[in-house]
N, C-alpha and C positions, 0 to 999 in steps of 0.2 A: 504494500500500500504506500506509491510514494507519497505524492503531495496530496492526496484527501484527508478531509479533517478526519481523524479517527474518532473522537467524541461527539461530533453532530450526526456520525449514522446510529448514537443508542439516546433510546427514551429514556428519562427519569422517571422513578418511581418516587411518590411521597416518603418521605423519613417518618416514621412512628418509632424510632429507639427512641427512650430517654438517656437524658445524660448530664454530665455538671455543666453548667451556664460555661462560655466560653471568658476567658478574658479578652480585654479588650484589643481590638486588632487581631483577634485568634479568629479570623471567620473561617469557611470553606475555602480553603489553598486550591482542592482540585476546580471549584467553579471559577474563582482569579482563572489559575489554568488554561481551563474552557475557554474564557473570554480573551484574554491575549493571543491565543494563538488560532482563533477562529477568526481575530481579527489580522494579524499578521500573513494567514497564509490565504487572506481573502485580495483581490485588487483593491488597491485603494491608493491615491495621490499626496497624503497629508502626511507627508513627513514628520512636521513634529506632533502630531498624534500619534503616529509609527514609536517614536522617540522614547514616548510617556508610557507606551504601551510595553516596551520593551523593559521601561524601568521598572515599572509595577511586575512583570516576567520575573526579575532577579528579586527583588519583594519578597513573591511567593516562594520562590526557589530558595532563599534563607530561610526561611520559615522550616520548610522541608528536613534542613539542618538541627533546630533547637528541639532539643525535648520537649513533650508537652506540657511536662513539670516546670519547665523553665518559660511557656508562652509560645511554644514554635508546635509542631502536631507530630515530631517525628518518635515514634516509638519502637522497641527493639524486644523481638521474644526470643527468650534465653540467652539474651544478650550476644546475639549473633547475626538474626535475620532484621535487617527494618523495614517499620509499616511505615504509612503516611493517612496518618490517624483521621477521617472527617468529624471524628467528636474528641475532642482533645481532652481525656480522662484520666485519671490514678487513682487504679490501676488501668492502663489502655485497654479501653476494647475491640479492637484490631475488626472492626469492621470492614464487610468482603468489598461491597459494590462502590463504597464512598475509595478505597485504597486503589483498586479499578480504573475508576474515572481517572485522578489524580497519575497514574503509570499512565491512560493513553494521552494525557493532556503533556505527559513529559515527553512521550514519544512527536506527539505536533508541536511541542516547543524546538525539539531535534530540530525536526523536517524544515524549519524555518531558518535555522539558519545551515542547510544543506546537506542532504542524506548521506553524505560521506564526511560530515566534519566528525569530530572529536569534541563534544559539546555536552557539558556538565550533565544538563538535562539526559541527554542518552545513558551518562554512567549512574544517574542514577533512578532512569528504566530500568537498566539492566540488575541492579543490584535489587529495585521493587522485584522485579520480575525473578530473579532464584529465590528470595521469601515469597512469592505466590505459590511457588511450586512445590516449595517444600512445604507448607504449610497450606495446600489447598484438599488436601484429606481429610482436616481435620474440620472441613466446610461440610462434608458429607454425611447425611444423617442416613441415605440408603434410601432413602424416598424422596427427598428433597434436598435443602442448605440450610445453613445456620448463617442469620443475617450477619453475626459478629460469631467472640469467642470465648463470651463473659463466665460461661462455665469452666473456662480453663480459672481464670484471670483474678475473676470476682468470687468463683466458686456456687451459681446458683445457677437456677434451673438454667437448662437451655433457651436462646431465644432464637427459634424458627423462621426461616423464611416466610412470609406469606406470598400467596402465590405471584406477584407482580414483581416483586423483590425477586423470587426464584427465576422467575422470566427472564429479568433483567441479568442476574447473575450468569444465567445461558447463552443470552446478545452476547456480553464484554466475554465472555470465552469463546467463543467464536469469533468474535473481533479481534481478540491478541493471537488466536490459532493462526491467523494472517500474518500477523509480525514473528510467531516464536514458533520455531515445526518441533519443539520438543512435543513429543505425541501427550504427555499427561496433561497438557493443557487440551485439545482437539477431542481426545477419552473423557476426560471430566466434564465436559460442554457434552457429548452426544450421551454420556449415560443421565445426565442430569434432566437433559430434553427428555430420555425414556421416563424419566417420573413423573413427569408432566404428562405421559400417555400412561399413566399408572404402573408400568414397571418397576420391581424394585430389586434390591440388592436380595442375592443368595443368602440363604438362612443353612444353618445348621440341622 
């Protein structure tokens, strides 16, 4: 997928998680995102609107950087993988679709300034992109997804996809199966579409 925006071909779902009030300047990093780079990689004449948009770009992309403890939304499970938090919590609850959007929004920040450069944003697609994967199993309840991961993190009950959320979580894997041919992405997206035709995982 070179130069198409990769987050205007998926729908939003409404948010129903709860979570702690953000602080201030902590909004949605992946919808910034969305917006700079939908508007960068659109025609457009206005330079210094180009300019502004570029700056708000690196904005969000420090953000990306600080912890969410610290005001930024970046979190780390087992202190090894990092998310890119849409609710900025303690303890994180590494929400699947909000982390998603925010990876393809890195990936159209890439593409803008040139599918061959070496450009922060791609290193840190790539580095979203090995915690999706290693950490996308554990989205799998065998019938559906788990919107987040609050039963690891917070320790309570599970919180389920509902089914638009589920939908949604099947678009952006099929949309990065585009960008990443590791096949557990491309598997995780077609078994997860089977639950949505009532398929479910093998039982004992």
């Amino acid at each position: 997928m070179s130069q198409e925006h990769a987050i205007s071909l998926l729908p939003r779902a409404q948010p129903a998680a709860r979570a702690q009030p953000r602080r201030r300047g902590q909004g949605h990093v992946d919808g910034q995102i969305c917006v700079v780079s939908s508007f960068l990689l659109s025609p457009n004449e206005d330079k210094q609107l180009a300019k502004r948009m570029r700056s708000l770009s690196c904005r969000a992309l420090s953000l990306l950087h600080v912890p969410s403890h610290a005001g930024g939304v970046k979190a780390m499970w087992m202190d090894k993988y990092v998310w890119y938090e849409e609710y900025p919590t303690t303890p994180p609850l590494f929400v699947l679709n909000g982390f998603i959007y925010t990876l393809l929004g890195l990936y159209d920040l890439h593409i803008t300034e040139g599918e061959n450069s070496i450009s922060l944003a791609k290193t840190m697609f790539d580095d979203g992109m090995i915690s999706l994967k290693t950490l996308l199993p554990l989205f799998d309840t065998g019938s559906g997804s788990f919107y987040d991961l609050r039963h690891f993190t917070l320790g309570v009950s599970p919180n389920i996809a509902r089914w638009d959320y589920h939908a949604t979580h099947v678009n952006q894997l099929y949309l990065l199966a585009g960008l990443d041919d590791d096949p557990i992405i491309l598997n995780t997206a077609k078994r997860w579409e089977g639950y949505m035709q009532g398929k479910k995982a093998a039982h004992n």
